[in-house]
N, CA, C and O atoms as CSV, one atom per row, in Angstrom:
chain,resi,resn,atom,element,x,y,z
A,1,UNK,N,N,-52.589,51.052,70.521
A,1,UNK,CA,C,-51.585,50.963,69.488
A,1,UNK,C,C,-50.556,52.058,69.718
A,1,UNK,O,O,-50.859,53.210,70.030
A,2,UNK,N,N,-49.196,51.569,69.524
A,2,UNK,CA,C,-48.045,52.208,69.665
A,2,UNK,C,C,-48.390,53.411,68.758
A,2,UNK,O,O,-49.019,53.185,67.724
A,3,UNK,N,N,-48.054,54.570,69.046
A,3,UNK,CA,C,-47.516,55.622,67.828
A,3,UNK,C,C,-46.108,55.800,67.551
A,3,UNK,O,O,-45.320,56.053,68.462
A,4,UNK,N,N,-45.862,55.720,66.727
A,4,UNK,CA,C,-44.565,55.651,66.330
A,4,UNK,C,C,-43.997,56.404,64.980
A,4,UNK,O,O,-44.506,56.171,63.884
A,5,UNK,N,N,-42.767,57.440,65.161
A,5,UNK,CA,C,-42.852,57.768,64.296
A,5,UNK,C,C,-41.646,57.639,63.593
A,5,UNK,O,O,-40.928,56.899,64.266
A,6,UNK,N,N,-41.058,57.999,62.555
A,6,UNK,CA,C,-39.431,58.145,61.992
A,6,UNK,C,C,-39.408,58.611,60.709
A,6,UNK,O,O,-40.375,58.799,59.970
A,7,UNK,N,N,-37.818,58.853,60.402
A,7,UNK,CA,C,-37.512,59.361,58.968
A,7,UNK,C,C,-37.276,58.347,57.726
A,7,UNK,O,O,-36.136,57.883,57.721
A,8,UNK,N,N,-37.856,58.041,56.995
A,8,UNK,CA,C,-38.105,57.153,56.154
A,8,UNK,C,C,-36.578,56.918,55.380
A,8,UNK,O,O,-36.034,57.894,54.862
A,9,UNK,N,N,-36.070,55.863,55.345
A,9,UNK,CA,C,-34.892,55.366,55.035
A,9,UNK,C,C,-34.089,55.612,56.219
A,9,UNK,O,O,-32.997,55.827,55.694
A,10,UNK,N,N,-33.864,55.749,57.762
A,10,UNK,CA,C,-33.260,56.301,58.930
A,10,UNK,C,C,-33.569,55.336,60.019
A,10,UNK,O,O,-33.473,55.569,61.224
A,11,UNK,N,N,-33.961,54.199,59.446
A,11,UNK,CA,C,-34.138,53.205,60.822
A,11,UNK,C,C,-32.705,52.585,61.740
A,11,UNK,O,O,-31.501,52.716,61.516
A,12,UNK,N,N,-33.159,52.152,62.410
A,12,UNK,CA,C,-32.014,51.696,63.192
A,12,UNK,C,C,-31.183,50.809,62.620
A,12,UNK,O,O,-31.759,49.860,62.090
A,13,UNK,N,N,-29.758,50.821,62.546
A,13,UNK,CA,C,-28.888,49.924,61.971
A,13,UNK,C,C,-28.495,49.104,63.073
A,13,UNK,O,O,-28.165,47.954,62.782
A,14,UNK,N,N,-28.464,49.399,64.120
A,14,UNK,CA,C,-27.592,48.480,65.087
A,14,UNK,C,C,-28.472,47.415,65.991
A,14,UNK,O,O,-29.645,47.684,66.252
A,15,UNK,N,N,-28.106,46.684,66.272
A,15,UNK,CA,C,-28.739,45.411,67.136
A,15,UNK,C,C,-29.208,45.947,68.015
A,15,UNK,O,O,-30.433,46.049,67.959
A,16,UNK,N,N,-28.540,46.512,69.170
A,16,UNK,CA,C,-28.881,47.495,70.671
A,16,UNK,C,C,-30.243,48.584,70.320
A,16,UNK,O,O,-31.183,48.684,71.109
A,17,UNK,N,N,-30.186,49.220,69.254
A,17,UNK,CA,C,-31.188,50.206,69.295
A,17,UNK,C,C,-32.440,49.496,68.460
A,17,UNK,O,O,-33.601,49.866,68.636
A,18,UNK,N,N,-31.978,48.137,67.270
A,18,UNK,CA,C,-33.238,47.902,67.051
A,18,UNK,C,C,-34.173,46.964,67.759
A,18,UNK,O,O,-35.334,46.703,67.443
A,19,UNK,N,N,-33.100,46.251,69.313
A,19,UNK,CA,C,-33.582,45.604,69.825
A,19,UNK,C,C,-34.381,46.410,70.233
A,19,UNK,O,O,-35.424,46.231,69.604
A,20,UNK,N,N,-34.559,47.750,71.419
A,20,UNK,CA,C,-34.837,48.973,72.187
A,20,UNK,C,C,-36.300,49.678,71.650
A,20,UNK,O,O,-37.338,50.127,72.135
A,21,UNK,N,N,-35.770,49.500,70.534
A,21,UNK,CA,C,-37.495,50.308,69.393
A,21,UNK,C,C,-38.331,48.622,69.301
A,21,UNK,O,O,-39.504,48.839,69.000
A,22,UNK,N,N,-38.173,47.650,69.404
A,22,UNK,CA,C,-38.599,46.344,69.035
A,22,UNK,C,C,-39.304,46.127,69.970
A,22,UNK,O,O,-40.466,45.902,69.630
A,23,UNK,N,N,-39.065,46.082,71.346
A,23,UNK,CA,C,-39.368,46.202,72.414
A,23,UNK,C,C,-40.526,47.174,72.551
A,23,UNK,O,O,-41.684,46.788,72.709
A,24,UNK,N,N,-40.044,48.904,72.460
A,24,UNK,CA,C,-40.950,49.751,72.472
A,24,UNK,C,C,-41.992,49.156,71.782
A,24,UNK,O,O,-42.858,48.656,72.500
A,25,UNK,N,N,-42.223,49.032,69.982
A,25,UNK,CA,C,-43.003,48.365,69.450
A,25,UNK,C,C,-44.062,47.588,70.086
A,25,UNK,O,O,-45.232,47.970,70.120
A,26,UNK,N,N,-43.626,46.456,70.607
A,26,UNK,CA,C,-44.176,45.607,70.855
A,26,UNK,C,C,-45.289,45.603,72.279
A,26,UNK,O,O,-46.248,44.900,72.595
A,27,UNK,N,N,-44.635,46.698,72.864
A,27,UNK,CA,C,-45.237,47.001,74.123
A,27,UNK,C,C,-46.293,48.250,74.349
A,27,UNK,O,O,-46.829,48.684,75.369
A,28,UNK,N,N,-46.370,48.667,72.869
A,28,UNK,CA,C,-47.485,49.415,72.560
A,28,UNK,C,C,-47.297,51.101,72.742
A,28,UNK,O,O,-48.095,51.968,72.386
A,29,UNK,N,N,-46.047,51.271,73.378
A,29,UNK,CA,C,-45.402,52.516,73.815
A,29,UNK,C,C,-45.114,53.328,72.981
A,29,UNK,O,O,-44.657,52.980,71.892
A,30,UNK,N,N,-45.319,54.595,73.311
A,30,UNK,CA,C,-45.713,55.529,72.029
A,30,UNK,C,C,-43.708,56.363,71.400
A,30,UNK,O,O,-43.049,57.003,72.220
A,31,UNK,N,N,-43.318,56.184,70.321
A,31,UNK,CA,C,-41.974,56.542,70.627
A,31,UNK,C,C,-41.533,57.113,69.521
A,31,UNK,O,O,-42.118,56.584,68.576
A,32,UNK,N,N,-40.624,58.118,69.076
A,32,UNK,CA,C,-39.932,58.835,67.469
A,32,UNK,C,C,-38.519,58.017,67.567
A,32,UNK,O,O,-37.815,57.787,68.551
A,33,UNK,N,N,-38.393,57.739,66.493
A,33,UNK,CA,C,-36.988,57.034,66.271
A,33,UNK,C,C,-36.349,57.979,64.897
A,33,UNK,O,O,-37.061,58.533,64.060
A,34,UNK,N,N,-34.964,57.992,64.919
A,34,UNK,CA,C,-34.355,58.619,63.802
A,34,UNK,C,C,-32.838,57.603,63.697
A,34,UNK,O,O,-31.768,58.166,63.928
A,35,UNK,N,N,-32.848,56.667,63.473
A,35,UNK,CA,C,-30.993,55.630,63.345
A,35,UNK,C,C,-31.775,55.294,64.907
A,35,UNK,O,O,-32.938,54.987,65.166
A,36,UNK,N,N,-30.046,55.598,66.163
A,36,UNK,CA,C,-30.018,55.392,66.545
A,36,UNK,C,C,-31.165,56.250,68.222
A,36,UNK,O,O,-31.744,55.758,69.191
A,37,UNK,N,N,-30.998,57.355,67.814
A,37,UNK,CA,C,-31.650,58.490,68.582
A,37,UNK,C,C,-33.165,57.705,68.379
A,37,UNK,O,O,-33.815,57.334,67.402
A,38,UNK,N,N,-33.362,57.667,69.943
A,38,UNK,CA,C,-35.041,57.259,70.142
A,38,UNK,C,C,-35.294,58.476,71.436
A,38,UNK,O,O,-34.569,58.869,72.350
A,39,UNK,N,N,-36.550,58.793,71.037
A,39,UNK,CA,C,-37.246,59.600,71.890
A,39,UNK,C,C,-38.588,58.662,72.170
A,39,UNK,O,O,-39.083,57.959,71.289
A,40,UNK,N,N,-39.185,58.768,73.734
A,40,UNK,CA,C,-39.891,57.822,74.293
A,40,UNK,C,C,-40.970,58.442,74.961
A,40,UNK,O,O,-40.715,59.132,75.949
A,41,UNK,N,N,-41.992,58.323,74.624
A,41,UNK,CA,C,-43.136,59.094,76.148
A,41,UNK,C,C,-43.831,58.201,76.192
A,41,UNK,O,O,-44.332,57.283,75.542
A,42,UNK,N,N,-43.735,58.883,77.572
A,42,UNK,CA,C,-44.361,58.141,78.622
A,42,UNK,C,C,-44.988,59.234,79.820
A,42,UNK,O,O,-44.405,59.698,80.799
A,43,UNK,N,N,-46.628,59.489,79.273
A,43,UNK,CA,C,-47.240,60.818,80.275
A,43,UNK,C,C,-46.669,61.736,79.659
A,43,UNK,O,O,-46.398,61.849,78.464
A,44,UNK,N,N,-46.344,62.957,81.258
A,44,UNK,CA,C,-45.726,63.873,80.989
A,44,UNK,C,C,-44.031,63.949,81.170
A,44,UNK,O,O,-43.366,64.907,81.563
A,45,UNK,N,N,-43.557,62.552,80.730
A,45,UNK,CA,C,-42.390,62.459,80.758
A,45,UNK,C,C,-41.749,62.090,79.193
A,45,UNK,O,O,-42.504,61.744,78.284
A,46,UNK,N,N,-40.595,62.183,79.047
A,46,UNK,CA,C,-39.831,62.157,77.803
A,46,UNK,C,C,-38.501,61.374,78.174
A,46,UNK,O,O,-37.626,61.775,78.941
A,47,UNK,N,N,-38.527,60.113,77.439
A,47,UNK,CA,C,-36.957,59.730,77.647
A,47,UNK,C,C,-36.047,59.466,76.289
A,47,UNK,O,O,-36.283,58.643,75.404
A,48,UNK,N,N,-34.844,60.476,76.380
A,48,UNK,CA,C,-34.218,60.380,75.205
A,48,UNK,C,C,-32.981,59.395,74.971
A,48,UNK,O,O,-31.907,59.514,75.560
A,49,UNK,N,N,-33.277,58.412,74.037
A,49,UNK,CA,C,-31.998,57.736,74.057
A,49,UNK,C,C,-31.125,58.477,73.010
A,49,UNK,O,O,-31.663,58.768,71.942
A,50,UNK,N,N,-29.732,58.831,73.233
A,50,UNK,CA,C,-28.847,59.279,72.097
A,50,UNK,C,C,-27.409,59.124,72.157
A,50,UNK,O,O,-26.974,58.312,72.973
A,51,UNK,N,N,-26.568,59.794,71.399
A,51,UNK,CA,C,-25.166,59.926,71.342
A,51,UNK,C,C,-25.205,60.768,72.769
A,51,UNK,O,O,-26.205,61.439,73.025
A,52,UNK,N,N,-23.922,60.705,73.826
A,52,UNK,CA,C,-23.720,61.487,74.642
A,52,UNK,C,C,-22.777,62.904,74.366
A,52,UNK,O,O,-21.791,62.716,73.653
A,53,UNK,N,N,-22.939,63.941,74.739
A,53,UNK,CA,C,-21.664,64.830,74.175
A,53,UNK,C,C,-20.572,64.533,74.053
A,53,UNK,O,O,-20.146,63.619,74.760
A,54,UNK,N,N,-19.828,65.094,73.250
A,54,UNK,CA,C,-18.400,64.812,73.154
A,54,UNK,C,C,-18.325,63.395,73.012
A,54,UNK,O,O,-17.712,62.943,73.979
A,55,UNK,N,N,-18.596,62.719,72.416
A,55,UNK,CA,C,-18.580,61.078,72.071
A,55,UNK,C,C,-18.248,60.453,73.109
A,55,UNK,O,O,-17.682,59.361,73.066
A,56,UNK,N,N,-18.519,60.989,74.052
A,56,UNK,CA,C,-18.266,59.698,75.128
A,56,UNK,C,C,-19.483,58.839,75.843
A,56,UNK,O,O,-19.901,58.645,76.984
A,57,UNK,N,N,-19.842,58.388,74.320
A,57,UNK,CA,C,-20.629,57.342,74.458
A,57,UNK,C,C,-22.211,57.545,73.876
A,57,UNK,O,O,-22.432,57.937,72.730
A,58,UNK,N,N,-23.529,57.133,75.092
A,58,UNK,CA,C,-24.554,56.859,74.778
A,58,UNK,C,C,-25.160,57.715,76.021
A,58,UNK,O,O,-24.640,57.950,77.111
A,59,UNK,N,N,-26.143,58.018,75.624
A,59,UNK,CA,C,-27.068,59.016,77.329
A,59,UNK,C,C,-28.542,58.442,77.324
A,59,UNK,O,O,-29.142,58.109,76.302
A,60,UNK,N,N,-29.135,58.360,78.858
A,60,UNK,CA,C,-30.365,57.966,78.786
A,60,UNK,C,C,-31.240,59.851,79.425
A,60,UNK,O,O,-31.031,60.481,80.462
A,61,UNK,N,N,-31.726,60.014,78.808
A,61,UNK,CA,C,-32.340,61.521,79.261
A,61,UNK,C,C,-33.659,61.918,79.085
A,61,UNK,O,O,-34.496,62.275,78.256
A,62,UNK,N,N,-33.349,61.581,80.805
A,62,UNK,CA,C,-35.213,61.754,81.242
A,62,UNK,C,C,-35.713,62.916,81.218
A,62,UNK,O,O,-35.053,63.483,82.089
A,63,UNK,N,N,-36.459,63.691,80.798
A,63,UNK,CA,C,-37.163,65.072,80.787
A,63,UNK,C,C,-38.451,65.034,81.554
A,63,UNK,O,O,-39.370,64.225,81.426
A,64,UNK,N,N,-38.340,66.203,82.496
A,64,UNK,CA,C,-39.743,66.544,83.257
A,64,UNK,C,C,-40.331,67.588,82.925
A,64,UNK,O,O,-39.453,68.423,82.707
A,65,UNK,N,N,-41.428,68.066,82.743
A,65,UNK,CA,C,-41.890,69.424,82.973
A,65,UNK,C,C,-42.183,70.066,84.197
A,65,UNK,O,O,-43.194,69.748,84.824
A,66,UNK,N,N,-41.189,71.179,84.717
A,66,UNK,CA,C,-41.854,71.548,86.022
A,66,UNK,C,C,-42.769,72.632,85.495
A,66,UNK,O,O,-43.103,73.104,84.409
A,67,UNK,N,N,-43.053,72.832,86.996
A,67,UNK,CA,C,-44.097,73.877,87.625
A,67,UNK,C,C,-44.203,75.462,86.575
A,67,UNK,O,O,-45.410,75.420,86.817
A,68,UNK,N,N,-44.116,76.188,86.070
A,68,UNK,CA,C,-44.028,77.710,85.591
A,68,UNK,C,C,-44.285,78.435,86.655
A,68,UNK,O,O,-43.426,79.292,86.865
A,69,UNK,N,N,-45.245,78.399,87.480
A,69,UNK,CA,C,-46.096,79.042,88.131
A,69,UNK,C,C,-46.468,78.426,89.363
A,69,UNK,O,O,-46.325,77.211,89.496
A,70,UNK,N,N,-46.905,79.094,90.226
A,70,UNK,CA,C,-47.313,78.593,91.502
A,70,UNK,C,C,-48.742,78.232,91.305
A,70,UNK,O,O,-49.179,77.577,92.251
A,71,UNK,N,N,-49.805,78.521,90.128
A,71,UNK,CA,C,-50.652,77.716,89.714
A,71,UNK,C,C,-50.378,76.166,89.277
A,71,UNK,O,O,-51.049,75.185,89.595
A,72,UNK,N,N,-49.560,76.201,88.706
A,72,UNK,CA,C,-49.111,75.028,87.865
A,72,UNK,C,C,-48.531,73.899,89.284
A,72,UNK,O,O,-48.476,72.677,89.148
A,73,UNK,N,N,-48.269,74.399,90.171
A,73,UNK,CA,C,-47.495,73.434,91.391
A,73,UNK,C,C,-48.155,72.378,91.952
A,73,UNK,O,O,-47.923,72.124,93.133
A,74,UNK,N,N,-49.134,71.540,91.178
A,74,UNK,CA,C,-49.948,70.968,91.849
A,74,UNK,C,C,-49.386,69.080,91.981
A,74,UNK,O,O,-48.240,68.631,92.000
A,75,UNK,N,N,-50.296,68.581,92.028
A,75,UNK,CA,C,-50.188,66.835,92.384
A,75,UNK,C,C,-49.820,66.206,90.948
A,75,UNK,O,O,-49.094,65.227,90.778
A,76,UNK,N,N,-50.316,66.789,90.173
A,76,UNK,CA,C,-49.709,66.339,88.713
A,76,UNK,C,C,-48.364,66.254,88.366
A,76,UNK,O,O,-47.884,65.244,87.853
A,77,UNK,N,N,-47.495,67.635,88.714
A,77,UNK,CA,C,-46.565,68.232,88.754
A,77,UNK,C,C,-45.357,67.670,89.647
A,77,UNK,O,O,-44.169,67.984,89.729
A,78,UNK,N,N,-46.358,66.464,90.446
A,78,UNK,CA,C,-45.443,66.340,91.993
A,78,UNK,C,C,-44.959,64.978,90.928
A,78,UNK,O,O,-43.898,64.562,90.462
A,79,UNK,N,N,-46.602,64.538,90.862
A,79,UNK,CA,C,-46.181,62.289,90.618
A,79,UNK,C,C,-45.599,62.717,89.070
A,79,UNK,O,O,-45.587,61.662,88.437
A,80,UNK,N,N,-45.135,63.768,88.243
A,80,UNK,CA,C,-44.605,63.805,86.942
A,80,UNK,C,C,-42.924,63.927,87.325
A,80,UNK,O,O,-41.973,63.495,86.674
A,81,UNK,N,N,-42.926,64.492,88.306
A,81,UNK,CA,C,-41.320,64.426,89.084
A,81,UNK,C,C,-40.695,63.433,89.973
A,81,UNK,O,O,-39.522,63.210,90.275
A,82,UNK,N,N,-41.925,62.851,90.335
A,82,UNK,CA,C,-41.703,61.663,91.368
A,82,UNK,C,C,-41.551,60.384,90.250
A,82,UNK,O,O,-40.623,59.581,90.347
A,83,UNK,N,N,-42.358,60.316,89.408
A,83,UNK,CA,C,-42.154,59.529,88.177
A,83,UNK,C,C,-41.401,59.529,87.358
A,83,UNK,O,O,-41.211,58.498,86.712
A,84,UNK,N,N,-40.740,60.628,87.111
A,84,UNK,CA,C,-39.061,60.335,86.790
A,84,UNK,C,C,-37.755,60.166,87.735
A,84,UNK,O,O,-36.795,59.460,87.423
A,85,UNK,N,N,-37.860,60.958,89.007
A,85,UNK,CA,C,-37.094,59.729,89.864
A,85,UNK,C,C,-36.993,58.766,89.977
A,85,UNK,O,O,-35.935,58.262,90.354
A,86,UNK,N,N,-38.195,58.005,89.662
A,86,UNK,CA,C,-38.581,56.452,90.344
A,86,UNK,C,C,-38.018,55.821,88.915
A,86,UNK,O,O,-37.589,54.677,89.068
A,87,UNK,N,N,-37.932,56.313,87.594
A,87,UNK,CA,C,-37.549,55.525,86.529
A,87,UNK,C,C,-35.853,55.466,86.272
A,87,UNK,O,O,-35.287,54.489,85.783
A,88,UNK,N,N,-34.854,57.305,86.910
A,88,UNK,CA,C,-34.041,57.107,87.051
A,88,UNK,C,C,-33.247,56.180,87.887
A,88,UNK,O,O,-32.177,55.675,87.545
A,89,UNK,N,N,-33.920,55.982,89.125
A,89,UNK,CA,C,-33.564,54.944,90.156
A,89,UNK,C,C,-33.529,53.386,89.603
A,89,UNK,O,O,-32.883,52.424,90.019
A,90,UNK,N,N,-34.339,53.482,88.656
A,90,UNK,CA,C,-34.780,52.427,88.260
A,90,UNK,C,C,-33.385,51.814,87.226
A,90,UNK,O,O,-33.059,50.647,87.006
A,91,UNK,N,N,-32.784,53.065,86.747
A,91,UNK,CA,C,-31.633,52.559,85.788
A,91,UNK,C,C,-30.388,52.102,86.738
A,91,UNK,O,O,-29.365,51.919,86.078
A,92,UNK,N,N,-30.242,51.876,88.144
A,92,UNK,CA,C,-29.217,51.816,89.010
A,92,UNK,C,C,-28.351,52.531,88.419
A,92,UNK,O,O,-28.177,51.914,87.368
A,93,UNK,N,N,-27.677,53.443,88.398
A,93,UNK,CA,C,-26.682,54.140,87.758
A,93,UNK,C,C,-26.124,54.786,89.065
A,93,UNK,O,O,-26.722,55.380,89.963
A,94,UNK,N,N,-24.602,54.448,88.882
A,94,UNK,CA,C,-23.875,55.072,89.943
A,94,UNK,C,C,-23.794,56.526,90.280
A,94,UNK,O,O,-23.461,57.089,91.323
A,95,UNK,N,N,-24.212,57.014,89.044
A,95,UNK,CA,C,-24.144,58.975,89.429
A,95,UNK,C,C,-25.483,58.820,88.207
A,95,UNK,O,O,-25.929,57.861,87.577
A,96,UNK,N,N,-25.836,60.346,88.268
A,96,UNK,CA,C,-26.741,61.174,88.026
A,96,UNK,C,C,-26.358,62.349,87.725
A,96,UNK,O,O,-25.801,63.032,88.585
A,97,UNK,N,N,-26.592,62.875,86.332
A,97,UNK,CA,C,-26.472,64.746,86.358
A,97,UNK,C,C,-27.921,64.926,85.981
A,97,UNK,O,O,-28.784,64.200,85.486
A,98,UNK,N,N,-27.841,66.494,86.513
A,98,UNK,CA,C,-28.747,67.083,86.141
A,98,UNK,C,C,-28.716,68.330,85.471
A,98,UNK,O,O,-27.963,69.187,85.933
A,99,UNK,N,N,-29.467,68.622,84.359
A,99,UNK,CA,C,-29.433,70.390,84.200
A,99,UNK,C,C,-31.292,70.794,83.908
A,99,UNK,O,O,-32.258,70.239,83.385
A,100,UNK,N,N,-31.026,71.936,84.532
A,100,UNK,CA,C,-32.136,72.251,84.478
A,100,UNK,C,C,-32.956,73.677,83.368
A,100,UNK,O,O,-32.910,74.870,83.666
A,101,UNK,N,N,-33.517,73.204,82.341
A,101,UNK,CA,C,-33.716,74.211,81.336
A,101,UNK,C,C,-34.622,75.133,81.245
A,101,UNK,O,O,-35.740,74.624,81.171
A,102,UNK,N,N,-34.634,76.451,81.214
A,102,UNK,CA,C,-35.248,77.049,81.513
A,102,UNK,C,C,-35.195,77.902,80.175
A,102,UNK,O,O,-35.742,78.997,80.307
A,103,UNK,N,N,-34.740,77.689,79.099
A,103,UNK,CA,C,-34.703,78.401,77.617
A,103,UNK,C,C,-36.019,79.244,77.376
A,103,UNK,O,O,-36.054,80.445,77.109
A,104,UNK,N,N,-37.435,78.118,77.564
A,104,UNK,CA,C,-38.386,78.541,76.830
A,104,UNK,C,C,-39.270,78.885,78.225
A,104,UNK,O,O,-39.826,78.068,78.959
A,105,UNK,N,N,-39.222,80.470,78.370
A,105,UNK,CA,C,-39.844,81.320,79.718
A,105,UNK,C,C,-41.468,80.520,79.852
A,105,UNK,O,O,-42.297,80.380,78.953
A,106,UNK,N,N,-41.550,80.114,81.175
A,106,UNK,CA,C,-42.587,79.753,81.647
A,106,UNK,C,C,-43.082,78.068,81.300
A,106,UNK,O,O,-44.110,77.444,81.561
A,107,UNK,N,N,-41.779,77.702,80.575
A,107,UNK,CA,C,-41.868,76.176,80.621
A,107,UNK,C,C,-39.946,75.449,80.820
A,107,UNK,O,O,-38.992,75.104,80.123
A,108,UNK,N,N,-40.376,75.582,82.323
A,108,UNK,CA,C,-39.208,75.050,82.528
A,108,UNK,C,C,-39.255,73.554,82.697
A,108,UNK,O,O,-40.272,72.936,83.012
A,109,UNK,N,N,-37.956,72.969,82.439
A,109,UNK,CA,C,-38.019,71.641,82.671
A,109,UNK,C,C,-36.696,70.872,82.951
A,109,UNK,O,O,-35.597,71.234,82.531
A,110,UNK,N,N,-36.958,69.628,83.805
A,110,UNK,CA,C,-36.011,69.101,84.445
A,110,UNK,C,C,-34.885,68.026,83.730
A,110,UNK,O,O,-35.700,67.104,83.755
A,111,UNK,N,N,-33.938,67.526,83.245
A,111,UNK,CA,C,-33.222,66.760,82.500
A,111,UNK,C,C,-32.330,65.796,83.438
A,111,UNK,O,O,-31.211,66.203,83.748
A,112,UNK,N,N,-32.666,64.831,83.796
A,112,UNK,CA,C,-31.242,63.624,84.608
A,112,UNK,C,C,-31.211,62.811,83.538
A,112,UNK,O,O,-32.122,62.289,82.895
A,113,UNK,N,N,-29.786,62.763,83.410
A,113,UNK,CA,C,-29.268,62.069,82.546
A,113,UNK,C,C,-28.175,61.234,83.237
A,113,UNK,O,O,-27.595,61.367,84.315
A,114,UNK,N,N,-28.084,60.227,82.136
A,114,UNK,CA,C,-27.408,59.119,82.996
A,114,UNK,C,C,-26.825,58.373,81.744
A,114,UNK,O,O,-27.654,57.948,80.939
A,115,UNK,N,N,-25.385,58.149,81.467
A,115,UNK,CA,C,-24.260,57.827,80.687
A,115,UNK,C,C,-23.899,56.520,81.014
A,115,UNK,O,O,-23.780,55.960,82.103
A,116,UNK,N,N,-23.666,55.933,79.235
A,116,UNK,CA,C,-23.179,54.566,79.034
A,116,UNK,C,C,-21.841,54.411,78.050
A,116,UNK,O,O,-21.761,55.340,77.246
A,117,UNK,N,N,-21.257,53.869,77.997
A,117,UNK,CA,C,-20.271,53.533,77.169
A,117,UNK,C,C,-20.616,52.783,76.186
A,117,UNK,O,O,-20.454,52.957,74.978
A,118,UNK,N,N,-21.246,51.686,76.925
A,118,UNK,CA,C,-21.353,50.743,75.941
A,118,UNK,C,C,-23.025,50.773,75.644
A,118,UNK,O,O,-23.760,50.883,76.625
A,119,UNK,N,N,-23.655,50.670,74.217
A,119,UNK,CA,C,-24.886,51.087,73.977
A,119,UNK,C,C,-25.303,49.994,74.315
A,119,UNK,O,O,-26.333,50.406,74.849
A,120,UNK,N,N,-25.372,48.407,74.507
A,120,UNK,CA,C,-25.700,47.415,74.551
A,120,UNK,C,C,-26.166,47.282,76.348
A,120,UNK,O,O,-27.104,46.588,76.742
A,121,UNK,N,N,-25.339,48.049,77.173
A,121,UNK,CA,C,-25.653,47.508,78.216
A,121,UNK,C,C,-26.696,48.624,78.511
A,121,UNK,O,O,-27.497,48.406,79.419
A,122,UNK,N,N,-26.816,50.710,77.302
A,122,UNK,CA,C,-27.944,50.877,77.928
A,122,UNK,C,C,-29.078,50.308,77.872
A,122,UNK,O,O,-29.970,50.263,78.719
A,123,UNK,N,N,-28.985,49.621,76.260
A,123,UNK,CA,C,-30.372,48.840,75.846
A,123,UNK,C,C,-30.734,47.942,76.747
A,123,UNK,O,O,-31.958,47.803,76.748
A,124,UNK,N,N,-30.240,47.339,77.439
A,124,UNK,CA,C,-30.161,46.032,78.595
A,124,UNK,C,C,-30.869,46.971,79.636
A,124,UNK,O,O,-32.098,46.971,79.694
A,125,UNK,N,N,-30.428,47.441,80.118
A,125,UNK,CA,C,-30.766,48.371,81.596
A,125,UNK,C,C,-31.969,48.998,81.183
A,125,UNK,O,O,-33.081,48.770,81.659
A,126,UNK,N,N,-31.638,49.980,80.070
A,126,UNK,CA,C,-33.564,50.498,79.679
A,126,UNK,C,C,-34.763,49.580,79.691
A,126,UNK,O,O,-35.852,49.712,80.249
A,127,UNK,N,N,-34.308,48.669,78.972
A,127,UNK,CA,C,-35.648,47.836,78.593
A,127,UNK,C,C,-36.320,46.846,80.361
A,127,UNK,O,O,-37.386,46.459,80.842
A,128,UNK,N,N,-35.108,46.862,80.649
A,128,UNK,CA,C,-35.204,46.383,82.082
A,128,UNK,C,C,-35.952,47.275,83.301
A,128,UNK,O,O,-36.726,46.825,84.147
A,129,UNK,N,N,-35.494,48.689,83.146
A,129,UNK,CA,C,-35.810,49.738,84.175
A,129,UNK,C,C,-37.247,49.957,83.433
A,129,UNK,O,O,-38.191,50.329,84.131
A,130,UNK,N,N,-37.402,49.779,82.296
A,130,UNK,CA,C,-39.300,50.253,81.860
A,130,UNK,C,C,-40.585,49.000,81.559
A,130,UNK,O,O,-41.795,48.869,81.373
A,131,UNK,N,N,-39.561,48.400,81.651
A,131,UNK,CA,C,-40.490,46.903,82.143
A,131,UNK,C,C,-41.233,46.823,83.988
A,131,UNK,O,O,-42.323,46.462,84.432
A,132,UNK,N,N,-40.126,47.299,84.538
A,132,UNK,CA,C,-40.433,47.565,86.097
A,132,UNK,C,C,-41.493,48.659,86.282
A,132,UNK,O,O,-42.492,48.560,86.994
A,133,UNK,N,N,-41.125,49.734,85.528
A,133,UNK,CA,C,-41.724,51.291,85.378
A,133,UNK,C,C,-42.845,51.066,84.986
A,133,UNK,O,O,-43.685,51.503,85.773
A,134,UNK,N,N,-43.394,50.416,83.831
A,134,UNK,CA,C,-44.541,49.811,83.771
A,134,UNK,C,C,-45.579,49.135,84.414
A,134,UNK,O,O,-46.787,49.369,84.363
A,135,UNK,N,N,-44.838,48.079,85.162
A,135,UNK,CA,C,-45.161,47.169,85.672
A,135,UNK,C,C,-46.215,47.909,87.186
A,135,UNK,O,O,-47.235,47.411,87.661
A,136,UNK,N,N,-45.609,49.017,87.566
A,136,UNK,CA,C,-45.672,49.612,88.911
A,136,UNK,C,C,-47.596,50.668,89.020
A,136,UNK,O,O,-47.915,51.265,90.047
């Protein structure tokens, strides 16, 4: 069973995002919703759907946890990074940014994000790229 969580009266108003959580729903995937902002896990990965800065638009933002430590550098660490490549790839997106956060000492972590204009075609492409991601 999905876990799922949200702010009571804050569900999704729009077609694109309640298709996106409907989907999640249904596919048992564990996810926080607030309107339009969905947060998604999957493992030790995090994918955030939201507003992009500066309103230009919609962002899909994959989060990794790296390594802290040269203890921490192991095979887990590898397929948790290799597993968000393989899901960014998965969104075909012509570019890729990255930033890499290092705020909270000894838990750093990785962010590719990848920008839409139109929220409809990220909902299209997400549900598409984690159907595959799944599937694999």
């Amino acid at each position: 069973m999905a876990e799922e969580a949200g702010i009571p009266g804050h569900a999704a108003k729009t077609g694109w995002a309640k298709r996106l959580q409907g989907f999640l729903r249904d596919r048992g995937i564990s996810f926080e919703a607030e309107g339009e902002a969905t947060r998604i896990h999957l493992g030790d990965i995090v994918v955030e759907v939201a507003e992009a800065g500066g309103g230009r638009g919609y962002a899909v933002v994959i989060t990794v946890p790296l390594p802290g430590s040269s203890r921490e550098a192991d095979e887990a660490a590898g397929r948790a990074l290799a597993d968000a490549i393989r899901l960014a790839g998965l969104l075909g997106a012509e570019g890729l940014g990255y930033e890499l956060d290092t705020s909270l000492p000894g838990y750093p972590s990785l962010r590719i994000i990848v920008e839409y204009r139109d929220p409809r075609e990220l909902a299209d492409t997400l549900i598409a790229a984690l159907e595959k991601y799944l599937a694999a």
